[in-house]
C-alpha positions as CSV (number, residue, x, y, z in Angstrom):
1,X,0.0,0.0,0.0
2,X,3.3,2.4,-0.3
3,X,2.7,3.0,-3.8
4,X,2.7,6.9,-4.7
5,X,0.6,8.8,-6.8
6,X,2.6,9.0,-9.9
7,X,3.0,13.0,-10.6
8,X,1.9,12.5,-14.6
9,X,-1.7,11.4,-13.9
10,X,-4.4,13.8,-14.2
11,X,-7.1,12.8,-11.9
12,X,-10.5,13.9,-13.1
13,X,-13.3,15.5,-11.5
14,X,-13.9,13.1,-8.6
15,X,-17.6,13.3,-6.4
16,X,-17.0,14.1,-2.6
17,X,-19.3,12.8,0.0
18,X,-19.9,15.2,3.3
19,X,-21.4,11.8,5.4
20,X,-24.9,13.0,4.1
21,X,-25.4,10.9,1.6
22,X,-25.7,6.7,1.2
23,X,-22.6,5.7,1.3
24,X,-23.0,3.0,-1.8
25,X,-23.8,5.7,-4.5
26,X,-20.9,7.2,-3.3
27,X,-18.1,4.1,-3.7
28,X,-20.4,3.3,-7.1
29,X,-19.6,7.1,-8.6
30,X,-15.8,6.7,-7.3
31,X,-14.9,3.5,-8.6
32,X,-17.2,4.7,-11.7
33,X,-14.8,7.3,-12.7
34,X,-11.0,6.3,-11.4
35,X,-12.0,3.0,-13.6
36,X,-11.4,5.2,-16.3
37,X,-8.0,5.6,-15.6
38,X,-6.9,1.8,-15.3
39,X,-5.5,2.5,-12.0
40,X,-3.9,0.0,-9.2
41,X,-6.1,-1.0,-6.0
42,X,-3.6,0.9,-4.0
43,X,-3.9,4.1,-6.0
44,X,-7.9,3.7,-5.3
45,X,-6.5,3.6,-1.8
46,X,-4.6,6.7,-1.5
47,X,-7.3,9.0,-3.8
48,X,-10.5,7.7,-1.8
49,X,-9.8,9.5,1.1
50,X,-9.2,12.9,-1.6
51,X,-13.2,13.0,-2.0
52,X,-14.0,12.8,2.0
53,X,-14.9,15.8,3.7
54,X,-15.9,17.3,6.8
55,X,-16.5,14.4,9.4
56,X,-15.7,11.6,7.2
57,X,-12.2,13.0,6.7
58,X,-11.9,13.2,10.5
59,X,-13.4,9.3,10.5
60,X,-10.8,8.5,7.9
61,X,-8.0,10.2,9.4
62,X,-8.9,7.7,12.8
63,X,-8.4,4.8,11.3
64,X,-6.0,2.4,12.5
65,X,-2.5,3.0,10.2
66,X,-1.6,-0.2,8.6
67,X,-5.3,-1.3,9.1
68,X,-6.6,-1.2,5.2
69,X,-5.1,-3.9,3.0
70,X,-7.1,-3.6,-0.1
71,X,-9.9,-0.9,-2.1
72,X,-12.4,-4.0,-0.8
73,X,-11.5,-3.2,2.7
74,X,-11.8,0.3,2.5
75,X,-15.3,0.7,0.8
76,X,-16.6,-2.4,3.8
77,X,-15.1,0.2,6.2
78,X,-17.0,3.2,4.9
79,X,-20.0,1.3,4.6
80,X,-20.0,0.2,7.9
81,X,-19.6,3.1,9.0
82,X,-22.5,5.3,6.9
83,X,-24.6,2.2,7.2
84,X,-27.5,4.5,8.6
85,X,-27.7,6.3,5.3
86,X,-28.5,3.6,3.6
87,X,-32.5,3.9,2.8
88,X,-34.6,1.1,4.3
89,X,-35.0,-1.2,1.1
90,X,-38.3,-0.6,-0.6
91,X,-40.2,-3.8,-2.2
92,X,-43.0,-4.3,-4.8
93,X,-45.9,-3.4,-2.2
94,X,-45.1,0.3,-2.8
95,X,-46.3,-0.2,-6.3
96,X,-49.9,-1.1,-5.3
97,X,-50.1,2.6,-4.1
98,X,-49.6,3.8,-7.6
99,X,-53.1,3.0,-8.5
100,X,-54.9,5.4,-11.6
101,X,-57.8,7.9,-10.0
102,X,-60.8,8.5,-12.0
103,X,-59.7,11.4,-14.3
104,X,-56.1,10.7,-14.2
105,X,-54.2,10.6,-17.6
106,X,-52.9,7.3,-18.1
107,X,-49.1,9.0,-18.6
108,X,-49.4,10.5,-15.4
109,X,-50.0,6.9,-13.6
110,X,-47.1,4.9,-15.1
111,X,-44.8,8.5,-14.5
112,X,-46.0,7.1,-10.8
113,X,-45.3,3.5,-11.2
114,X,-41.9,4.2,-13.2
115,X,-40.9,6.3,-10.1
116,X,-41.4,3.9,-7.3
117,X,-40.3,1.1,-9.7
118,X,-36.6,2.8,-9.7
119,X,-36.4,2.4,-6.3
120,X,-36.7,-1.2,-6.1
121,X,-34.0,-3.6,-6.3
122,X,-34.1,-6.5,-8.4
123,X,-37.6,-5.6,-9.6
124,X,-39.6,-9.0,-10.2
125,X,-41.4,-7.9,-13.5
126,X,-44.1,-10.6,-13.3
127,X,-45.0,-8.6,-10.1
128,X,-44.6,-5.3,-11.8
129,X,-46.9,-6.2,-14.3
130,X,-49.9,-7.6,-12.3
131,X,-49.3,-4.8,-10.0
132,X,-49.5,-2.4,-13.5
133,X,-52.3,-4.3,-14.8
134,X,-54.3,-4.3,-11.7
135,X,-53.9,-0.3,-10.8
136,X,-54.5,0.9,-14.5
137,X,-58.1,1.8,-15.8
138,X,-57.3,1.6,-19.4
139,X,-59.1,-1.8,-20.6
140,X,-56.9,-2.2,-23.5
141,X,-53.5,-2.1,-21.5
142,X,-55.2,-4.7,-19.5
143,X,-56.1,-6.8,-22.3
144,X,-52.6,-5.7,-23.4
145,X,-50.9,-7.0,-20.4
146,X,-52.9,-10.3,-20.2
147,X,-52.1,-11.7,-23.4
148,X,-48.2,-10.6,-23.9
149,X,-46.4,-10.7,-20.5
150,X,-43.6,-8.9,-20.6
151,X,-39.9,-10.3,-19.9
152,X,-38.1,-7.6,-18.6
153,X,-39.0,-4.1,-17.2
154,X,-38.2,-2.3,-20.5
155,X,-40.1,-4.3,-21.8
156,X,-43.5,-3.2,-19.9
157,X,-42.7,0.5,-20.1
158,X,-42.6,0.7,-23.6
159,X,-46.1,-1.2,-23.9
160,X,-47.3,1.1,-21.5
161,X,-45.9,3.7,-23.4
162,X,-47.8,3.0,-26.8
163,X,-51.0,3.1,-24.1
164,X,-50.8,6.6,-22.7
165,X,-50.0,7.8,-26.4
166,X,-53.6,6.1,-27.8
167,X,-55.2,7.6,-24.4
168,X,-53.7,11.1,-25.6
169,X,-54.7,10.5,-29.2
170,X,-58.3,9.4,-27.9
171,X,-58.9,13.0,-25.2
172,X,-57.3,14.7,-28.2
173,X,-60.4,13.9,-30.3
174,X,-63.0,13.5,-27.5
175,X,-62.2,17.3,-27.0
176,X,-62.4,18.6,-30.5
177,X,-65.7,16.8,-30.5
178,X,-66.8,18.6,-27.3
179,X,-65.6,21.4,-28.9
180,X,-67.4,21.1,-32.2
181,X,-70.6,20.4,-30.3
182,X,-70.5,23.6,-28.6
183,X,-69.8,25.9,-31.3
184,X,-72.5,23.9,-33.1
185,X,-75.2,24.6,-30.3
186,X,-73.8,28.3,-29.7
187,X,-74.9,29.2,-33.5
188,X,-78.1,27.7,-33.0
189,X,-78.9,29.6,-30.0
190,X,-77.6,33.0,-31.7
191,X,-79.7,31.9,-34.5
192,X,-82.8,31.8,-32.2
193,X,-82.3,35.1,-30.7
194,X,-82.0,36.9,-33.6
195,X,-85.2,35.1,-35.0
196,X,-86.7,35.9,-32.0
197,X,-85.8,39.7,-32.2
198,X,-86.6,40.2,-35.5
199,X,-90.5,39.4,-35.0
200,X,-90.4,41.3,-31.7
201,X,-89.1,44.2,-34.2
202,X,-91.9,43.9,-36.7
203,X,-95.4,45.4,-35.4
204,X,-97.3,44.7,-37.8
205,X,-97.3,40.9,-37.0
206,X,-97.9,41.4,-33.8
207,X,-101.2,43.7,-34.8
208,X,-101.9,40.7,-37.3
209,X,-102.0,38.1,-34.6
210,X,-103.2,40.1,-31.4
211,X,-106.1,38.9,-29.6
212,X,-109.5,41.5,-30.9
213,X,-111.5,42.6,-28.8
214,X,-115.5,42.2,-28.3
215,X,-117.6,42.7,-31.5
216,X,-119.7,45.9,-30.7
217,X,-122.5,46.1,-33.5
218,X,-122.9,49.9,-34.8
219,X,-126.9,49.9,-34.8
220,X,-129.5,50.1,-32.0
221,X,-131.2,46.7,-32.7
222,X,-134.4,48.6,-31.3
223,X,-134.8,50.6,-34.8
């Protein structure tokens, strides 16, 4: 673990953790980027401790000399040590809260179900796609989902995908219906009114078709 630096290599821009952070997303961008470089284990070694600050430089600088024998043993230490930054593991039952609401786009659900989905480790896709199948109100992505299973995650969204496009297309139209509809019955009302205020502006038909009043006959019927 004596080897040095060499002074030619230009490290790039490496990610620095402040003990905030889960620790594994941290090791995963490090060994990310220095893998780049085809560098030794006990180069890894000596430029891990670089991206530390704050507290976790203090908790590096406590370590035990001579104690790290290997990268390996390093990123257990670290991990060990940040273990309570690690989120609590999150399993296929959060899906079944991504169920679509009456009114809901169809996009907007699976934007839901793609969310919680990342955040699941080894996502069982059979699961995912019962859980889809059973949350979604669109028939045909039912039907969809009952006939072709998909094999792999990827798979699923881009069937769901073509779904929320035809659900799109479908409001699209619905609303330029509506639309039509209204305008329609608009110009039949403003075709009433003005019917309407034309006789109102027209006196003689209304002295044509008033009510008369009681015949009074011009001649005493005494003579």
């Amino acid at each position: 673990m004596e080897e040095t630096i060499p002074d030619n290599m230009k490290l790039p821009n490496l990610p620095t953790f402040n003990g905030e952070e889960d620790p594994r997303d941290h090791t995963s961008r490090f060994t990310a980027t220095m893998g780049l470089l085809s560098v030794t284990n006990a180069i890894l070694c000596r430029v891990f401790p670089t991206t530390l600050t704050g507290t976790t430089q203090r908790w590096y600088n406590k370590l035990k000399p001579g104690s790290i024998k290997s990268f390996a043993a390093l990123s257990t230490e670290f991990l060990n040590r940040y273990l309570t930054n690690i989120p609590v593991k999150t399993t296929t039952s959060i899906l079944r809260s991504c169920i679509q609401q009456e009114g809901e786009t169809l996009r907007s659900c699976i934007k839901r179900f793609n969310k919680q989905a990342m955040k699941i480790d080894n996502l069982n896709v059979d699961m995912a796609t019962e859980t889809l199948r059973e949350g979604t109100l669109f028939r045909k992505l039912v039907d969809k989902l009952l006939i072709n299973k998909p094999t792999t995650f990827s798979n699923l969204m881009a069937i769901a995908q073509k779904y929320f496009e035809l659900d799109e297309g479908r409001k699209t139209i619905r609303g330029k219906e509506a639309k039509g509809k209204d305008s329609k019955e608009k110009k039949e009302k403003e075709k009433f009114k003005l019917r309407s205020e034309d006789r109102r502006g027209r006196p003689e038909e209304s002295r044509r078709f008033a009510p008369q009043g009681r015949y009074e006959p011009r001649y005493d019927p005494q003579d």
